[in-house]
LUMDO-148277 format. One record per residue (C-alpha): residue in one letter; x, y, z. Coordinates in pm, 1 decimal. Example, Ala and Ser with C-alpha at 12.3 -4.5 7.8 and 13.67 -1.06 7.14 Angstrom:
! LUMDO-148277
PT   resn         px         py         pz
PT      A     1230.0     -450.0      780.0
PT      S     1367.0     -106.0      714.0
END
This chain:
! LUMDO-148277
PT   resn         px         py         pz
PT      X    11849.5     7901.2     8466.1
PT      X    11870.3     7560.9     8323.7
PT      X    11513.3     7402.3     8499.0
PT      X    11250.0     7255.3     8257.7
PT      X    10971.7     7470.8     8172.1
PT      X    10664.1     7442.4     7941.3
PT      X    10673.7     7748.0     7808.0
PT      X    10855.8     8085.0     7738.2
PT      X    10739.4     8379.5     7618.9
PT      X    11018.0     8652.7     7507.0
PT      X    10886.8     8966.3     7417.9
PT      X    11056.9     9210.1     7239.1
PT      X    10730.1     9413.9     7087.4
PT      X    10788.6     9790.0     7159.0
PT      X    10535.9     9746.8     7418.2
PT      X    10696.8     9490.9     7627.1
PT      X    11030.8     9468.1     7507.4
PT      X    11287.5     9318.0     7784.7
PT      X    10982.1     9106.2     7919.7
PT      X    11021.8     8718.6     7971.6
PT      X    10758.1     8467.5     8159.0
PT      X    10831.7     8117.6     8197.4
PT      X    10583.5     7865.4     8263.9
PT      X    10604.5     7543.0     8453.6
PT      X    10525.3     7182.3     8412.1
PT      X    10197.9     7074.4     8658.7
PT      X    10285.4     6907.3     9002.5
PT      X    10012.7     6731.8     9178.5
PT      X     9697.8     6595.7     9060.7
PT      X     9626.9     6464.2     9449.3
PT      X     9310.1     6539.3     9620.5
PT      X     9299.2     6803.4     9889.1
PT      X     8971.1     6810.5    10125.6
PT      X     8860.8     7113.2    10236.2
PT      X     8753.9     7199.0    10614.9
PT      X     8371.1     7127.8    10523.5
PT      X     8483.3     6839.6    10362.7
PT      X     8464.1     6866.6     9997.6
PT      X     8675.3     6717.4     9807.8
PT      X     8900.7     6913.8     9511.7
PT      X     9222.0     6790.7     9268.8
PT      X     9496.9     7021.5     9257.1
PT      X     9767.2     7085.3     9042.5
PT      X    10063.4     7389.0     9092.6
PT      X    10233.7     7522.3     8845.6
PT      X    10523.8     7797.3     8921.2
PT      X    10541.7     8100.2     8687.5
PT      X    10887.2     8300.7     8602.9
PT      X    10866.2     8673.3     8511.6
PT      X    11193.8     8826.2     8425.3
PT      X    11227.6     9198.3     8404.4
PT      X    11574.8     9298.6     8132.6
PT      X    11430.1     9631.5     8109.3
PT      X    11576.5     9950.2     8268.7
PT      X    11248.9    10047.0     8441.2
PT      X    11052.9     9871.9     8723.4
PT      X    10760.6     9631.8     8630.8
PT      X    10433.0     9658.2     8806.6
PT      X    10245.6     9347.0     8821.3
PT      X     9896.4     9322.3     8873.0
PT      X     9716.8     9005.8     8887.8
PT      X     9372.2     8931.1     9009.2
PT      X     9167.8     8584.3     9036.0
PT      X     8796.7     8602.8     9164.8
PT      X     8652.4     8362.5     9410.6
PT      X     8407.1     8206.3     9103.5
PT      X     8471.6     7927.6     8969.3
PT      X     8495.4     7821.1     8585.2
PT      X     8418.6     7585.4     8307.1
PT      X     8705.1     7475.4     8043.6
PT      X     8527.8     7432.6     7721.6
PT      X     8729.0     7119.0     7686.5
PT      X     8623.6     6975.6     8036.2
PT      X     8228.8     7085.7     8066.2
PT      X     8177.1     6910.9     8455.5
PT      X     8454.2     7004.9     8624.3
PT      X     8441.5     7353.5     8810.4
PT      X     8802.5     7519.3     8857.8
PT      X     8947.9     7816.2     9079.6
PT      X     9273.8     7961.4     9030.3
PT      X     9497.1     8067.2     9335.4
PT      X     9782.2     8251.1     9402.3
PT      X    10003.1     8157.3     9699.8
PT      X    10195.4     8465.4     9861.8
PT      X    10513.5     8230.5     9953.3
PT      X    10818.6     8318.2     9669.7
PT      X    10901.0     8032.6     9465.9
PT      X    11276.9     7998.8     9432.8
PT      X    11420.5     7762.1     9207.2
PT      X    11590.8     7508.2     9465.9
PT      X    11242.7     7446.8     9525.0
PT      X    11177.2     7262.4     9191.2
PT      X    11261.9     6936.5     9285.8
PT      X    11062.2     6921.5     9542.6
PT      X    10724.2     6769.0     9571.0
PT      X    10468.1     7020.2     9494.5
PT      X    10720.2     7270.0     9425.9
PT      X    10756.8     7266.3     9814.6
PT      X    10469.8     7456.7     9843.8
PT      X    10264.5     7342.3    10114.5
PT      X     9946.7     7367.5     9965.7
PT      X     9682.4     7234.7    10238.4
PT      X     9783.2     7523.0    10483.5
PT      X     9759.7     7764.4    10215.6
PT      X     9433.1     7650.8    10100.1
PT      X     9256.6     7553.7    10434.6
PT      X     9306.7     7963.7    10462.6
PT      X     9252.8     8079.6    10143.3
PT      X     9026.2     7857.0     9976.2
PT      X     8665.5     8027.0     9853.1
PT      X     8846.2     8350.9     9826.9
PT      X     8938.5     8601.2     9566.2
PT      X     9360.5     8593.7     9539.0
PT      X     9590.7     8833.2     9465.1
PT      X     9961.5     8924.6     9334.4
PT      X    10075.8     9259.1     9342.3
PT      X    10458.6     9289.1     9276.5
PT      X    10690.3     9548.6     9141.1
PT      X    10998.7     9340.5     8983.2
PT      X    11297.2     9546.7     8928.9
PT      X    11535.2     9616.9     8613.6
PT      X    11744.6     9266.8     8525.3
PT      X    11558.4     9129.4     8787.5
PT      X    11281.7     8807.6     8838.4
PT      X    11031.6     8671.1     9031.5
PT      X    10888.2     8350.7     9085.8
PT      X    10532.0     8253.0     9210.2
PT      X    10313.2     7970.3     9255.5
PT      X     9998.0     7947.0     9083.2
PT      X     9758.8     7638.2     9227.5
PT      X     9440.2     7504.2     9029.3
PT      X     9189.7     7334.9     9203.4
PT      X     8877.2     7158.9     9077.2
PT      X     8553.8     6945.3     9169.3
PT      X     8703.3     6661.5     8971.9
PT      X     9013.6     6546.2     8775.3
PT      X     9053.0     6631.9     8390.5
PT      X     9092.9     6391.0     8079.9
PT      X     9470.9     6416.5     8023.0
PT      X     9687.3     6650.1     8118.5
PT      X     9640.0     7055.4     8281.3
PT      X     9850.1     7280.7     8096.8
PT      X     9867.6     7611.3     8207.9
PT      X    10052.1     7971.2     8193.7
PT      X    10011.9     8341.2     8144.1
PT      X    10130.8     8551.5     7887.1
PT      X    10110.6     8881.6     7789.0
PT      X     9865.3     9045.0     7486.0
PT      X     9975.6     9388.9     7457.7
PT      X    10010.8     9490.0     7855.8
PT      X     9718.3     9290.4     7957.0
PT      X     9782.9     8942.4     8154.6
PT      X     9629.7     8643.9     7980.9
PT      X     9642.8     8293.6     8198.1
PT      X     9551.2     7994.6     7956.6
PT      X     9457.9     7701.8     8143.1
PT      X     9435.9     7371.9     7841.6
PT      X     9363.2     7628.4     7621.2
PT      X     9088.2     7888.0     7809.0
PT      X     9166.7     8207.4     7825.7
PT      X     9123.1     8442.9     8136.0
PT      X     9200.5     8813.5     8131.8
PT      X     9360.9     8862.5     8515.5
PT      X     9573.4     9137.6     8526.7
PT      X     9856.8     9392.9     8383.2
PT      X    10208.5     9433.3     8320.8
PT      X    10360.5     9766.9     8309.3
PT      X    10621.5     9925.9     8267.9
PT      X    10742.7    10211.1     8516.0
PT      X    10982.5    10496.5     8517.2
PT      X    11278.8    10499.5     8806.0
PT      X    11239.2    10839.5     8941.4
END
């Protein structure tokens, strides 16, 4: 795969050994207005998990309906989403990653979101990942998850949030 990423994580730890994520470059930074009006940025990011082990990988990832505070970026409230719609990479060209982000979030927004996804041996998947918040940031969003041991860590400009698992399972 030759597209630009931010960043890349290989792991070859005896825990998740065979385990790659990619991270995305932000598209975006436009305003969306939600049904009762209110106004949010966005910014979508696409996220890469490639599986070179010989077992199945069970991914887990959970984001509540709260929103947060970046240390970095004290007034501005974010939520993290995750879209259901596959990312594939033809799609990276495309303006927002051809996502189309207001149908997706006049349905989803003020709601917990969700990824469960079992990614098979030499095998990847690609999802969206959408940040939206009250106002617009000083300088760039940089986001991305990586792994700490099996546990799913998504950094957003340098915040951490525990959201879900990685692991590995047997092929019966």
């Amino acid at each position: 795969m030759g597209q630009k990423f931010h960043t890349e994580f290989k792991y070859g730890n005896s825990i998740n050994k065979g385990i790659t994520i990619q991270n995305s470059y932000p598209k975006g930074g436009q305003k969306y207005v939600a049904s009762n009006g209110k106004e949010f940025v966005f910014v979508i990011f696409w996220t890469c998990i490639t599986n070179e082990t010989d077992t199945n990988l069970d991914v887990k990832i959970d984001f509540s309906a709260d929103s947060f505070i970046l240390p970095s970026s004290p007034n501005v409230n974010f939520n993290l989403y995750l879209p259901m719609k596959e990312m594939t990479i033809e799609k990276e060209p495309l303006p927002n990653y051809g996502l189309d982000l207001k149908s997706f979030l006049d349905e989803n927004i003020y709601k917990p979101s969700e990824l469960i996804k079992s990614i098979s041996p030499n095998d990847s998947y690609l999802f969206y990942m959408v940040a939206i918040s009250n106002q617009g940031v000083n300088g760039p969003v940089r986001a991305g998850f990586e792994l700490q041991d099996q546990e799913l860590i998504y950094k957003i400009n340098g915040h951490e949030i525990n959201c879900g698992r990685i692991v590995t399972k047997k092929i019966k």
